[in-house]
N, C-alpha and C positions, 0 to 999 in steps of 0.2 A: 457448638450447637449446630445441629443439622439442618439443613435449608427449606424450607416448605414446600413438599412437593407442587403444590399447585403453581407454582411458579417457577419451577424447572420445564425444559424442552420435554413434550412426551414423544412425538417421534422422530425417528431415526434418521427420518431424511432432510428433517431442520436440525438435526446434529450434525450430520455428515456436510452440510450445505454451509454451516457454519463454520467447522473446523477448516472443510478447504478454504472456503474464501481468507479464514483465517490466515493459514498458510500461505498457499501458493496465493492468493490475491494479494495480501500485504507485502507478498515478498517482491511480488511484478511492480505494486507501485514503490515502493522502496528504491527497489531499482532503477525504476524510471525518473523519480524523484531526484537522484544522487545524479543521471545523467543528466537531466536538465539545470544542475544549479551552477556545472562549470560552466555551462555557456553563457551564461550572461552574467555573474558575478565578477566582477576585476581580476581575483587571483587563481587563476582555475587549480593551480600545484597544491595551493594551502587547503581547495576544496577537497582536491582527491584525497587528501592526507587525513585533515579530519573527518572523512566518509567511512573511514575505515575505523571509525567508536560510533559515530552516528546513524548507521547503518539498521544496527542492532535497537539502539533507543524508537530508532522509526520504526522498526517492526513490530517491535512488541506494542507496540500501540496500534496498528494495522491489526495486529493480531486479536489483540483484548479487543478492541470497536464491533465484530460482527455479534458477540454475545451482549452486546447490550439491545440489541434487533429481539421483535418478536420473530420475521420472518427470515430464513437465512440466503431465500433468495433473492427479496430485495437489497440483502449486502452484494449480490455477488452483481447484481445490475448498477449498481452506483459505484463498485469497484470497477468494473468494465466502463464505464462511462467514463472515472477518473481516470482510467490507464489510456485512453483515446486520447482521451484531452490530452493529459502528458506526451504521448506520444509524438499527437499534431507540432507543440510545442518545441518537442525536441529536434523534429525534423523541421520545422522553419528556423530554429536556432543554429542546425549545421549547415542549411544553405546559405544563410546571413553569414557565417562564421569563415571569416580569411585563414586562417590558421591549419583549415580543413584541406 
């Protein structure tokens, strides 16, 4: 059964604004995600090993989240904001981090 238009995106540029944050946004915080959890979790080896199935499960969820948004570039402003956040995080966890 085909979806009702009135409630599909009608322009292009809340499609395109969507699919990248989809993408490349999901994929930054994925990323950043996976760096921040060896640093403070106990086992950082078993972290990095199961990151590598985990990975995938995060993103496709990064991915699907922006089409549930009316507008695509309030996803890409809350993505940017979460990718900060992670980021500060990561970098106070490698100064704290002895191992470094």
């Amino acid at each position: 059964m085909p979806a009702n238009p009135k409630y599909l995106t009608q322009s292009p540029w809340q499609k395109i604004a969507k699919i990248t944050a989809g993408l490349i946004g999901g994929y930054i915080l994925t990323a950043l995600l996976h760096l921040c959890l060896p640093l403070y979790l106990p086992n950082p080896k078993e972290v990095l090993i199961t990151s590598i199935y985990t990975i995938f499960v995060v993103w496709t969820v990064f991915l699907i989240l922006p089409f549930l948004f009316e507008d695509g570039w309030k996803v890409w402003v809350i993505y940017i904001l979460i990718a900060v956040i992670l980021y500060v995080i990561y970098r106070v966890g490698m100064q704290n981090n002895p191992f470094v």
